[in-house]
C-alpha positions as CSV (number, residue, x, y, z in Angstrom):
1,X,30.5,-96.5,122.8
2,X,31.3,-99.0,120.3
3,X,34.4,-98.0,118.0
4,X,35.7,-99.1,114.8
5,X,39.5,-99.7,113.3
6,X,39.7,-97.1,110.2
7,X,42.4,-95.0,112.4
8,X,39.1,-91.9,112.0
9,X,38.7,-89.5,114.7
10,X,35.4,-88.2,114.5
11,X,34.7,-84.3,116.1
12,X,31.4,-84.0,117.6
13,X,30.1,-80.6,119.3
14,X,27.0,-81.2,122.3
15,X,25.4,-78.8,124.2
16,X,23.1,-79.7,126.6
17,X,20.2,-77.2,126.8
18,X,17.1,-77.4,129.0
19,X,14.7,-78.2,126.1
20,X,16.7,-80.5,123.8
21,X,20.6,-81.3,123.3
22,X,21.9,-80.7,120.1
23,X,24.8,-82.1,118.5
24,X,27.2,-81.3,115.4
25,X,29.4,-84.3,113.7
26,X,32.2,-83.5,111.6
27,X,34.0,-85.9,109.9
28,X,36.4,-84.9,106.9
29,X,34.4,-82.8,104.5
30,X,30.8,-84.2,105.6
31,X,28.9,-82.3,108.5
32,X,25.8,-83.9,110.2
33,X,23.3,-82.4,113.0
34,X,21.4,-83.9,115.5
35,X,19.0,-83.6,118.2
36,X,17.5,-85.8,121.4
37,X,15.0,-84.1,124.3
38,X,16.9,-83.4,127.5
39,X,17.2,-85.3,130.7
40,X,17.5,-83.1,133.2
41,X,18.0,-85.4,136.0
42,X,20.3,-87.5,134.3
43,X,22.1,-84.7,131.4
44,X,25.0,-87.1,130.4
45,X,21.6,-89.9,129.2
46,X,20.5,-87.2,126.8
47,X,24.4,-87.2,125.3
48,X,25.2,-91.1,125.3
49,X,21.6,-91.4,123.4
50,X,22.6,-88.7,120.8
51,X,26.0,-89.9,119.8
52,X,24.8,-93.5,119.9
53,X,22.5,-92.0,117.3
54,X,25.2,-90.2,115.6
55,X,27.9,-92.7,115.3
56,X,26.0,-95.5,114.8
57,X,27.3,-96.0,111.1
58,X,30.2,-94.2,111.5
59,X,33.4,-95.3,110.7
60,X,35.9,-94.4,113.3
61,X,38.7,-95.2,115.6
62,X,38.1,-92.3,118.0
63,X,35.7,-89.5,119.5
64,X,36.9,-86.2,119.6
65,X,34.3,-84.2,122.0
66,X,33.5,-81.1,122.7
67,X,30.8,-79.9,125.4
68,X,28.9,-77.7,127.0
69,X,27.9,-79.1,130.1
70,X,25.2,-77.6,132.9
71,X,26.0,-79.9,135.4
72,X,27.9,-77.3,137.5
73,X,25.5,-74.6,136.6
74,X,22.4,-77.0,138.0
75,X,24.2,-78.1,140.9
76,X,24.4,-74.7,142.1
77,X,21.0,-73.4,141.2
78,X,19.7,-76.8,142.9
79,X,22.3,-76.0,145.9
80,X,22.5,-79.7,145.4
81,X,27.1,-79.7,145.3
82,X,29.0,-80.9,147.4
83,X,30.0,-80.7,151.5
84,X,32.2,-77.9,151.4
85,X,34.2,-76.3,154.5
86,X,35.9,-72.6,154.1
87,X,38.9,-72.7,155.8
88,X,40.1,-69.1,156.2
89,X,42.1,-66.1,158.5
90,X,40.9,-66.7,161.8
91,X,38.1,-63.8,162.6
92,X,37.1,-64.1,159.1
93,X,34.8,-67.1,158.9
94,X,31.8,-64.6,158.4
95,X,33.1,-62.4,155.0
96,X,30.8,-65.2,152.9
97,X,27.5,-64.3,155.0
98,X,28.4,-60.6,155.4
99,X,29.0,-59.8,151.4
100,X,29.0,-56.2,150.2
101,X,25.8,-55.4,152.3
102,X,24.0,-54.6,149.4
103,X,20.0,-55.9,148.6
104,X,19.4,-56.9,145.1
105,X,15.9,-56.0,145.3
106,X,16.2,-52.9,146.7
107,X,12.8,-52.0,147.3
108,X,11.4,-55.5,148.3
109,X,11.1,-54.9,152.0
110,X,10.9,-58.8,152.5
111,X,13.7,-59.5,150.5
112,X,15.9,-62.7,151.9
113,X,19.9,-63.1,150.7
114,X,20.3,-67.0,149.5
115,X,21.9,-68.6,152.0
116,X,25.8,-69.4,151.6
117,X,27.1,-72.3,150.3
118,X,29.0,-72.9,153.1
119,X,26.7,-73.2,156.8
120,X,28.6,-71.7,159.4
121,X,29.3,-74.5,161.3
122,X,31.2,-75.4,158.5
123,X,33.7,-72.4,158.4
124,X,37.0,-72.6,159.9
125,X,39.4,-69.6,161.0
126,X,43.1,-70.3,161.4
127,X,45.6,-68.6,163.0
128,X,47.7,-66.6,159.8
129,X,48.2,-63.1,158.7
130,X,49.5,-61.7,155.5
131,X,49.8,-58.2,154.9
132,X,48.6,-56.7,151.5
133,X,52.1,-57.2,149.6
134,X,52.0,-60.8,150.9
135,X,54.1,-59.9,153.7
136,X,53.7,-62.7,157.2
137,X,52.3,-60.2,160.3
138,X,51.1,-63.5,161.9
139,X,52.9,-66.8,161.5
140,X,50.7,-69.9,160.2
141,X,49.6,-72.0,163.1
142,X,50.8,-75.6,162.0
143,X,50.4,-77.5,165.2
144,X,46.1,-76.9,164.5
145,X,46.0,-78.3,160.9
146,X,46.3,-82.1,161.7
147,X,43.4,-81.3,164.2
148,X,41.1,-79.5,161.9
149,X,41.8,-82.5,159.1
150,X,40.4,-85.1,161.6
151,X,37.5,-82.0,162.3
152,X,36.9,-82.0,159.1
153,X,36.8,-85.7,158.2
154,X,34.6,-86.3,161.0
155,X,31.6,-83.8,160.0
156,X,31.7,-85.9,156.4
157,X,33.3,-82.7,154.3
158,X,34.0,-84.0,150.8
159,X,35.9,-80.6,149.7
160,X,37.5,-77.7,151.4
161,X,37.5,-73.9,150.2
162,X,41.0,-72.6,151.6
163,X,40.9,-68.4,151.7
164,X,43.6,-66.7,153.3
165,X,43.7,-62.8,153.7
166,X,45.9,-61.8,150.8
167,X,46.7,-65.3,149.4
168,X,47.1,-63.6,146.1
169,X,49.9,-61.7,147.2
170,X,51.7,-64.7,148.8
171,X,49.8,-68.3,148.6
172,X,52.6,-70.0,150.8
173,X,50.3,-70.1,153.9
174,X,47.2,-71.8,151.5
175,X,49.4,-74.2,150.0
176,X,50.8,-75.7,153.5
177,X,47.4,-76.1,154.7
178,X,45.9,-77.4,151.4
179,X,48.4,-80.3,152.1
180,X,47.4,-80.9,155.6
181,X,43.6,-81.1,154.2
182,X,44.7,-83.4,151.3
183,X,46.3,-86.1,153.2
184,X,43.0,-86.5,154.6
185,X,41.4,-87.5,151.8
186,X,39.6,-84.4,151.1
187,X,40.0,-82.4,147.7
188,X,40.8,-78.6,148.2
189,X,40.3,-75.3,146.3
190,X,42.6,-72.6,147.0
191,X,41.7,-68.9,146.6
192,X,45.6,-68.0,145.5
193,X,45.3,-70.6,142.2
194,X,40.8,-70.0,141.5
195,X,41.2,-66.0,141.7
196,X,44.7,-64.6,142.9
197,X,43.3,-61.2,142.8
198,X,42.1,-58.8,145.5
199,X,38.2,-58.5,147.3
200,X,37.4,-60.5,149.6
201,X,34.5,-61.5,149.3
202,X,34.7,-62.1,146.1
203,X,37.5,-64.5,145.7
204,X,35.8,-66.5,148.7
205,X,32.6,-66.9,147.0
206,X,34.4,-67.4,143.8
207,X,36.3,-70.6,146.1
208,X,33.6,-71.7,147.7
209,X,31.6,-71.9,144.3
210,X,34.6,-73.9,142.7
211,X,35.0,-76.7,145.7
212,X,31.1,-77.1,146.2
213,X,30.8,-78.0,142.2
214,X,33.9,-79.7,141.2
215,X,33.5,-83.1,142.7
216,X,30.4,-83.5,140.9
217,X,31.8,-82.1,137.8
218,X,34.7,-84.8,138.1
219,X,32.2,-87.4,138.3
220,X,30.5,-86.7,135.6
221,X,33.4,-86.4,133.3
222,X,34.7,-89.5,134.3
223,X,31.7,-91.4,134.0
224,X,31.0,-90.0,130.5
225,X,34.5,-90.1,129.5
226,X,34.5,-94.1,130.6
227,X,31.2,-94.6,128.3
228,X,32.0,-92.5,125.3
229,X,34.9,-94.6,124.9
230,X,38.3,-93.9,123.3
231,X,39.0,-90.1,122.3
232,X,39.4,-87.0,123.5
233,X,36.9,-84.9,125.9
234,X,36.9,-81.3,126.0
235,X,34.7,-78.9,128.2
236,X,33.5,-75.2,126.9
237,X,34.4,-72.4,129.6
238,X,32.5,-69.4,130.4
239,X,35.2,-67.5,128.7
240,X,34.4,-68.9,125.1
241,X,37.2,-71.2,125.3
242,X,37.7,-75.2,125.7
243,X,39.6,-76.8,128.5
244,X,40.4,-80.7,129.1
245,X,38.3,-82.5,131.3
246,X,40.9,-82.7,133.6
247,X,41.3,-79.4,133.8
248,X,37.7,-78.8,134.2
249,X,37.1,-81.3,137.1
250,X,39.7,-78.7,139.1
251,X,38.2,-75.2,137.8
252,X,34.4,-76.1,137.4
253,X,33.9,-72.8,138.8
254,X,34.7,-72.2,135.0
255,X,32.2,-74.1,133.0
256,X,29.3,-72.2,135.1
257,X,28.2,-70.2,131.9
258,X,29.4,-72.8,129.5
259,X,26.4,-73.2,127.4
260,X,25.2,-69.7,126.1
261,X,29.1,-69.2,125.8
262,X,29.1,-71.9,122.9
263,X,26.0,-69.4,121.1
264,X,28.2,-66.3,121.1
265,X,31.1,-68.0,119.7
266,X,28.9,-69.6,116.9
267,X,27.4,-66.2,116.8
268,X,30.8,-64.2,116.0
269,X,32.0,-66.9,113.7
270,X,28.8,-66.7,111.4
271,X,28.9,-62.9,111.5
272,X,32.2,-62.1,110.7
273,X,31.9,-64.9,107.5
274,X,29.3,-63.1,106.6
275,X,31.3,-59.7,106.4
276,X,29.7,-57.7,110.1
277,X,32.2,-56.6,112.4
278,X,29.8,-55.5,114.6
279,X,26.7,-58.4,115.6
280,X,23.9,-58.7,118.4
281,X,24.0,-62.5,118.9
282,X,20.5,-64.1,119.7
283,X,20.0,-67.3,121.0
284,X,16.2,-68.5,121.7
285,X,15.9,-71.5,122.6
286,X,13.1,-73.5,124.7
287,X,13.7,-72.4,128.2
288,X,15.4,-69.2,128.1
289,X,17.3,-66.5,125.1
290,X,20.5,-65.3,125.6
291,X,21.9,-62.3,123.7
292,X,25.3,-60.4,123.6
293,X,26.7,-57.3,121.9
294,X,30.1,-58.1,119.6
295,X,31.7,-54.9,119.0
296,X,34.7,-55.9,117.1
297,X,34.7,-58.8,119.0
298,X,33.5,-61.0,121.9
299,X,32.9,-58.5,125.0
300,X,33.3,-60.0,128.3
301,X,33.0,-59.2,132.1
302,X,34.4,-60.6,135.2
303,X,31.3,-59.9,137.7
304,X,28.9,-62.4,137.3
305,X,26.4,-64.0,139.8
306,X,24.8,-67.3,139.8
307,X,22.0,-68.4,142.7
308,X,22.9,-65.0,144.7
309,X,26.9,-66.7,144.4
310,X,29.4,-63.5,142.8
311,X,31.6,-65.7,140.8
312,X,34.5,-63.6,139.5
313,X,36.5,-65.0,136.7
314,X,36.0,-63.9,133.1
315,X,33.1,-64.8,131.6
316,X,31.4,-63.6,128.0
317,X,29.0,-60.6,128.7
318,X,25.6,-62.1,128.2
319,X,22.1,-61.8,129.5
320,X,19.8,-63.7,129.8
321,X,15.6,-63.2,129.8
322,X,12.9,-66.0,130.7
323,X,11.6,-66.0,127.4
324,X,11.5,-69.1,125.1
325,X,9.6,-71.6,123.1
326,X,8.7,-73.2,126.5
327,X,7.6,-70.1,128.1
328,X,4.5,-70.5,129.3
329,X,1.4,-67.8,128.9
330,X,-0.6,-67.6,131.5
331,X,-3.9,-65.6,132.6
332,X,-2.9,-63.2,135.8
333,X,-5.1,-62.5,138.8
334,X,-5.9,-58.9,137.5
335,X,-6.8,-60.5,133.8
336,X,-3.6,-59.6,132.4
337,X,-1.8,-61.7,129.6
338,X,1.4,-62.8,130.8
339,X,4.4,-64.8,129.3
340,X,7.4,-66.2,131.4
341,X,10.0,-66.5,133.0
342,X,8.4,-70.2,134.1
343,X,8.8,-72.9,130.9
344,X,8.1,-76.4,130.3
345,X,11.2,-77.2,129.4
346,X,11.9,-80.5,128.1
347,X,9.3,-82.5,130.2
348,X,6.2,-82.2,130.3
349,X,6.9,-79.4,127.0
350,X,4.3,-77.5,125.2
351,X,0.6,-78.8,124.9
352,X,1.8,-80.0,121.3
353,X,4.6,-82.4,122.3
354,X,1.7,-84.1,123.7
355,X,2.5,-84.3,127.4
356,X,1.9,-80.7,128.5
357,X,-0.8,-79.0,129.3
358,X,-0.4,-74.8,129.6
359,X,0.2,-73.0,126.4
360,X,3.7,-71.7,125.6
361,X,5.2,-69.3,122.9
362,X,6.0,-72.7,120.7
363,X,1.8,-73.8,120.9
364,X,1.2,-70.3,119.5
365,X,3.9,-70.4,117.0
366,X,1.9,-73.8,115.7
367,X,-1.4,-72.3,115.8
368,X,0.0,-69.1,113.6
369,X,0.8,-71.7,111.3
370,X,4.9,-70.6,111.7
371,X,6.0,-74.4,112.2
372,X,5.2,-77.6,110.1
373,X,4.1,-80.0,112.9
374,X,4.5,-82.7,110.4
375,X,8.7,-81.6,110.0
376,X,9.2,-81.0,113.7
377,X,13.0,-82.5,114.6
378,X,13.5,-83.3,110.6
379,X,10.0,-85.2,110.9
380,X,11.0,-87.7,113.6
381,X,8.3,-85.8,116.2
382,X,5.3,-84.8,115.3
383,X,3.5,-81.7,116.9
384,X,-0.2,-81.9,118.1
385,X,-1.9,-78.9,116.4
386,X,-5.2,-80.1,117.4
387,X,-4.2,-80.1,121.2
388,X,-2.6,-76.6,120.8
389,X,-5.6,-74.9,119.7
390,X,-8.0,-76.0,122.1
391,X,-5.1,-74.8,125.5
392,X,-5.1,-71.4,123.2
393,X,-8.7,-71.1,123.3
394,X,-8.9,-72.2,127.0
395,X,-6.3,-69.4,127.3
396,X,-8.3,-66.7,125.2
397,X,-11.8,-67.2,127.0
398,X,-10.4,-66.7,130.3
399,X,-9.0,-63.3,128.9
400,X,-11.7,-62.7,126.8
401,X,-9.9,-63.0,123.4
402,X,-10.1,-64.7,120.6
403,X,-7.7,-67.7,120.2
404,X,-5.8,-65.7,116.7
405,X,-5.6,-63.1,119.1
406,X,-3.9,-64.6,122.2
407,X,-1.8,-66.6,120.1
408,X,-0.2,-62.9,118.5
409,X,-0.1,-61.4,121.7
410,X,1.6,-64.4,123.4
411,X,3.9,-63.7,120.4
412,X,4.1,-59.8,121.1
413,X,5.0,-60.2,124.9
414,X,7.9,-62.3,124.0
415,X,9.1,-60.0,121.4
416,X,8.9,-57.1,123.8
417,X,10.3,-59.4,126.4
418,X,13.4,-60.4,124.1
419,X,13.8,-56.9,122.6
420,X,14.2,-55.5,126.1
421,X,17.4,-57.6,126.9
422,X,18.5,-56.0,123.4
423,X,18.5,-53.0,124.7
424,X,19.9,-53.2,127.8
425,X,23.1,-54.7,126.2
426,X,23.3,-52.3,123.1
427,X,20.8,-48.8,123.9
428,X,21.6,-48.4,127.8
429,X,25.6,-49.2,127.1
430,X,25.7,-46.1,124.7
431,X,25.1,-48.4,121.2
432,X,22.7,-48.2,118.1
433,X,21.3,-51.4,117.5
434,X,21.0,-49.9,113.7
435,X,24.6,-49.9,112.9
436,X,24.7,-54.2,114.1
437,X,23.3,-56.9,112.7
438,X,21.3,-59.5,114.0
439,X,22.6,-63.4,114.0
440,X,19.2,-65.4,115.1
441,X,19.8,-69.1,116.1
442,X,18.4,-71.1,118.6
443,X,15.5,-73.5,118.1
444,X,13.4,-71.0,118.0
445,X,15.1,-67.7,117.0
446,X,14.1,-68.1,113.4
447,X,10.6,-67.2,114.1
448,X,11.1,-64.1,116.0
449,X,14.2,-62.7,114.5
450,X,12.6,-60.3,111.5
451,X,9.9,-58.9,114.5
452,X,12.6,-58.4,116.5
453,X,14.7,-56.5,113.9
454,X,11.1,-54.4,112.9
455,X,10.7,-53.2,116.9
456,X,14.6,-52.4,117.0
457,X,15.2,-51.1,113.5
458,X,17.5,-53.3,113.1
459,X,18.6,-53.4,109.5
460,X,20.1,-56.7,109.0
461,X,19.5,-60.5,110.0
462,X,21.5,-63.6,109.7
463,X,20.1,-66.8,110.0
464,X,23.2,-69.0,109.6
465,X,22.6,-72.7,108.5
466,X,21.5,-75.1,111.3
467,X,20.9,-72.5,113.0
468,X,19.2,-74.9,115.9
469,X,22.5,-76.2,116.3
470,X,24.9,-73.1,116.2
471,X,25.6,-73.4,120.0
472,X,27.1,-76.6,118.9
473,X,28.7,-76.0,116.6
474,X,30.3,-72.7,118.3
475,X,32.3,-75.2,120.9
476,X,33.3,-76.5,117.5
477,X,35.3,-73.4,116.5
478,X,36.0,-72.5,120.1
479,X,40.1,-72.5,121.1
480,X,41.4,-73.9,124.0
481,X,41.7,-71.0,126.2
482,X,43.3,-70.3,130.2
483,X,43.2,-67.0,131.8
484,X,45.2,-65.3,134.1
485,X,45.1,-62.3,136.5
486,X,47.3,-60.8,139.1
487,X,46.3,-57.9,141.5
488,X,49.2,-55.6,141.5
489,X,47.5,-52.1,142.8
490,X,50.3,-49.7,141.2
491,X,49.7,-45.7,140.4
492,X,49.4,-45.4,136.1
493,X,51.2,-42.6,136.3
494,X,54.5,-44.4,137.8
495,X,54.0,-47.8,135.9
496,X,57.3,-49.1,134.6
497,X,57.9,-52.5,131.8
498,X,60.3,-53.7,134.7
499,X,58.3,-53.9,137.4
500,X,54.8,-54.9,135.4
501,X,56.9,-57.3,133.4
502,X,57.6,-59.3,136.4
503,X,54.2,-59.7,136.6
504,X,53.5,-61.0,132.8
505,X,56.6,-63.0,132.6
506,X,55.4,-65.5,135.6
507,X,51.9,-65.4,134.3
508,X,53.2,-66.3,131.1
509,X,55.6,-69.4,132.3
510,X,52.8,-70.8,134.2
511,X,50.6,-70.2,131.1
512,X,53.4,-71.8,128.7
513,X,53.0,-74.9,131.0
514,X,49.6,-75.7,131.5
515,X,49.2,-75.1,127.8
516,X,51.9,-77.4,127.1
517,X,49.8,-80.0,129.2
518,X,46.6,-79.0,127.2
519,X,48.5,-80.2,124.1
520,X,49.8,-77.1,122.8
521,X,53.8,-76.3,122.7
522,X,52.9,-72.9,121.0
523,X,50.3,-70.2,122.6
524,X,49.1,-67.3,121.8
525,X,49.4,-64.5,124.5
526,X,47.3,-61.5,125.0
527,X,48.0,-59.2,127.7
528,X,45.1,-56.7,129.8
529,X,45.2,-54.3,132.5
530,X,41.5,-53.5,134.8
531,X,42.3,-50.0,135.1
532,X,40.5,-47.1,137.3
533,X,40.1,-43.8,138.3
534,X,41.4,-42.9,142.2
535,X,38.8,-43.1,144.1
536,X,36.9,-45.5,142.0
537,X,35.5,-49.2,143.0
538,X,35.4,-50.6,139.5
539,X,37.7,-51.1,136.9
540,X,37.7,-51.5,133.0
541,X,39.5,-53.4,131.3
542,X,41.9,-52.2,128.2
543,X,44.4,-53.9,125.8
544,X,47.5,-53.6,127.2
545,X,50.3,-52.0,124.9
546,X,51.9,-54.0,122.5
547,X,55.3,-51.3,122.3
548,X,56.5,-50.5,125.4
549,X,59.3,-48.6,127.0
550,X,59.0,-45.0,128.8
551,X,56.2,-44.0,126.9
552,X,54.1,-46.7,128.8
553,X,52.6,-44.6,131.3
554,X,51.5,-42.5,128.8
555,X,49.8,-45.4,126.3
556,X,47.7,-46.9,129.4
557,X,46.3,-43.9,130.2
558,X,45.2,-42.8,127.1
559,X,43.4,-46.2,126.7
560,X,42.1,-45.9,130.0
561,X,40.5,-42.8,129.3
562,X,39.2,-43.5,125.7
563,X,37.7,-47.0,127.0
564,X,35.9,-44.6,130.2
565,X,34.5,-41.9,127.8
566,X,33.2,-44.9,125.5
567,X,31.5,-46.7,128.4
568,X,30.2,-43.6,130.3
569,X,30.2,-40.5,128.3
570,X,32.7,-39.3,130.4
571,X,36.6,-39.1,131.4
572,X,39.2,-37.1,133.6
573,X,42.0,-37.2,132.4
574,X,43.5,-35.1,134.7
575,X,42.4,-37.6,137.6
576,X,45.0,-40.0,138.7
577,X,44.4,-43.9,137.5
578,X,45.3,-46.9,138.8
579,X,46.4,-50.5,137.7
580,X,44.8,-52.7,140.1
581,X,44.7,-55.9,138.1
582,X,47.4,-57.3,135.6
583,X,45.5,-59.9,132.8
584,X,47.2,-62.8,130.2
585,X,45.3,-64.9,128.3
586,X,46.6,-67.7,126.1
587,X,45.2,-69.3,123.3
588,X,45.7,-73.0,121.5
589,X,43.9,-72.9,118.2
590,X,42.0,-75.8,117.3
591,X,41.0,-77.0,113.8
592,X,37.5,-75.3,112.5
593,X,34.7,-77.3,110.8
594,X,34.0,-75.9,107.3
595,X,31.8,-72.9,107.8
596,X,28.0,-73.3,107.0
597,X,26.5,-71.3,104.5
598,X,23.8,-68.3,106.1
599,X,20.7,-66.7,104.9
């Protein structure tokens, strides 16, 4: 990228999305939006071409840039990452095939698991043993690990998962043979620095995930990093914060969710300037819409899964339905209209971008007469309306129809498609949708937000400005974030500041240091507890207590119980709780662009 000399830096927001890339230039007082069709097979084209566009006449010294990437997310719905080996406890090569023995189609009798990441012939067991405190019961067997680096070398393993029993009790035993792996030219993940936190198989899927993805993911940041030129390159996390691009090559695991994690942030920002604590954030774009509930804030959720992988570490609670401007309407065997989950994403697109040819929710949007195919992209594409027509009445004579007619009820199905995920966030959690308001944004959220608010009685919309851009502009406003977690497993009832303390102080030092490396000498800290009932196998998580002392037993468990009746209708207080998990999160703050006006 060709700079200038006038000392500028310039901040530009991208996110890559699997219909078009959009991108958000700020540069002193003036804001300017852009968008390019995605490349899928090649995302970081898309980008070069867009900010090529972008800075063109810009005068500036530097690139400041923010970004969304899907390059970890597609290598692991591709299972196109990287040759990973899990080395583990010796007799547990298996927990990543075995799981929780649980079907996620439960009454699909020829349901079939994904495979693991990780082919068996590819898992290693050492000879360790760590007892649940991080205790040794079985000394590490050093004299194998010079042996299992040549092993290793020899089968052409790029990267290594390293998951010890208990590593995040005591990762001494990890660390030693991370170094034995290293010297052989192979990159390593550990489980005691990805997820120091109990469950097995969790925190070895959660591993696994992070060494099969990061080598790509450093690639790809160093190749665009090397093009863009001077500046600064920052990635969004699934957690709603930014991390460096160094920092993102090591913990890719973390950029999974990146992109819809950009929308919420936007989403929250243009909500609470326009005065609603409480917002449903909708994102439709042209491949998929993502909503999320913000209750007084962002929610989030630590039990994710992406391509049958459980990926554990904090991401922002969203779901996501098969229903966008590329989703393609279709005539079933039975004679059934039906709409989704497939799209045409950005190639060949809808029948009107004049390469596709099955009708999608955006065709009937144009035949409605809902967008100007003459001011498509700001006027720099022009939609075929002509072409549109005749796929919708192909369409409506094989249902027997008439083409107004399939176009509305290509439109209805999406609605009821899109209104469904609203529910399940906000209805089946024990929330009105009537007391939130609706921020639409996305490409295409604009033309189903008021039908969505009519099914939902939902009393209020906001459309912020650009709203096709807001995902953009959300890694914008974003804050560099890390988080933190340490399984501690203590009774509520006996919790003391000394020994939980402990605990926060040496989360917080390690914090205070990688922040420090991030560019920030002061951090903000918040501190959580995942909380549960004896007897339980789940935990929520609750604020932990800013005033301590000897009433803290007394504080968690009256959040604990408050957050359970809240979340289930129900509590017991006279129960026993425990603290499983110990949570700090620190936060850099990062300039914000001027806020956009909203309608």
């Amino acid at each position: 990228m060709k700079q200038k000399n006038s000392g500028k830096t310039v901040r530009i927001g991208v996110d890559t999305g699997g219909t078009f890339t959009d991108f958000i230039l700020v540069s002193g007082g003036r804001v300017r939006v852009h968008k390019v069709p995605s490349t899928p097979d090649d995302p970081a084209r898309a980008i070069l071409q867009g900010l090529s566009d972008l800075v063109g006449e810009e005068d500036f010294q530097a690139i400041d840039l923010t970004h969304g990437s899907t390059v970890a997310t597609n290598a692991l719905l591709t299972r196109k990452g990287a040759r990973t080996a899990l080395i583990t406890t010796e007799g547990f090569e298996d927990v990543i095939e075995i799981g929780r023995q649980n079907r996620k189609e439960l009454y699909n009798l020829a349901y079939r698991r994904p495979p693991p990441l990780v082919p068996r012939r590819l898992r290693f067991g050492v000879r360790e043993r760590l007892d649940e405190r991080g205790g040794v019961v079985t000394p590490l067997e050093r004299n194998g690990l010079k042996p299992l680096a040549e092993k290793l070398k020899k089968a052409g393993v790029e990267t290594a998962a390293i998951c010890f029993l208990h590593s995040y009790a005591n990762p001494a035993h990890e660390e030693e043979v991370a170094e034995a792996i290293r010297r052989a030219g192979i990159s390593v993940s550990l489980s005691s620095r990805v997820l120091p936190e109990y469950r097995e198989y969790e925190r070895t899927s959660t591993t696994c995930v992070n060494a099969y993805v990061s080598p790509l993911m450093s690639r790809y940041l160093g190749d665009l990093e090397r093009e863009m030129g001077p500046g600064r390159l920052r990635i969004m996390q699934s957690n709603g914060g930014v991390i460096s691009a160094g920092t993102a090559s090591r913990e890719a695991v973390r950029t999974i969710l990146s992109g819809p994690a950009g929308g919420v942030v936007g989403g929250y920002e243009a909500a609470r300037l326009a005065g609603h604590e409480n917002a449903i954030s909708f994102d439709m774009g042209g491949t998929s819409t993502d909503v999320s509930l913000l209750r007084a804030g962002i929610g989030f959720t630590s039990e994710a899964e992406v391509a049958g992988c459980p990926i554990r570490v904090p991401v922002i609670d969203i779901h996501t339905v098969g229903a966008g401007g590329g989703s393609i309407a279709r005539c079933d065997p039975g004679g059934a209209l039906t709409v989704g989950p497939e799209s045409a994403g950005a190639d060949p697109g809808p029948i009107c971008y004049g390469k596709g040819s099955e009708v999608t929710v955006t065709d009937a949007n144009l035949f409605l007469g809902r967008l100007d195919p003459d001011r498509f992209l700001g006027g720099r594409m022009r939609l075929d309306s002509k072409a549109a027509g005749r796929g919708i009445s192909k369409l409506a004579a094989s249902l027997g129809l008439t083409p107004a007619g399939t176009a509305e009820g290509v439109i209805r199905i999406a609605d009821q498609h899109m209104a469904g995920a609203i529910r399940l966030i906000s209805v089946e959690r024990g929330h009105d949708p009537r007391i939130f308001a609706l921020v639409s944004f996305g490409g295409a959220g604009g033309m189903h937000a008021c039908s969505l608010a009519r099914i939902l009685n939902i009393p209020t919309v906001i459309v912020p400005k650009d709203p096709g851009i807001l995902s953009a502009r959300g890694m914008l406003t974003a804050d560099v974030v890390k988080d933190y977690a340490r399984t501690v497993l203590l009774s509520a009832e006996g919790a003391d500041e000394k020994t939980l303390g402990r605990h926060f102080r040496a989360m917080r030092a390690e914090a205070e240091r990688e922040m420090r490396a991030e560019g920030f000498p002061r951090t903000r800290i918040d501190r959580y507890a995942d909380m549960r009932y004896l007897g339980q196998s789940y935990e929520l998580t609750i604020p932990f207590p800013r005033a301590v002392g000897h009433t803290l037993p007394a504080q968690l468990r009256a959040a604990f119980d408050a957050a359970h009746q809240e979340r289930f209708g129900i509590s017991n207080p006279e129960r026993p709780a425990e603290i499983v998990t110990l949570r700090l999160r620190a936060s850099g703050r990062v300039q914000k662009p001027s806020p956009g006006g909203a309608r």
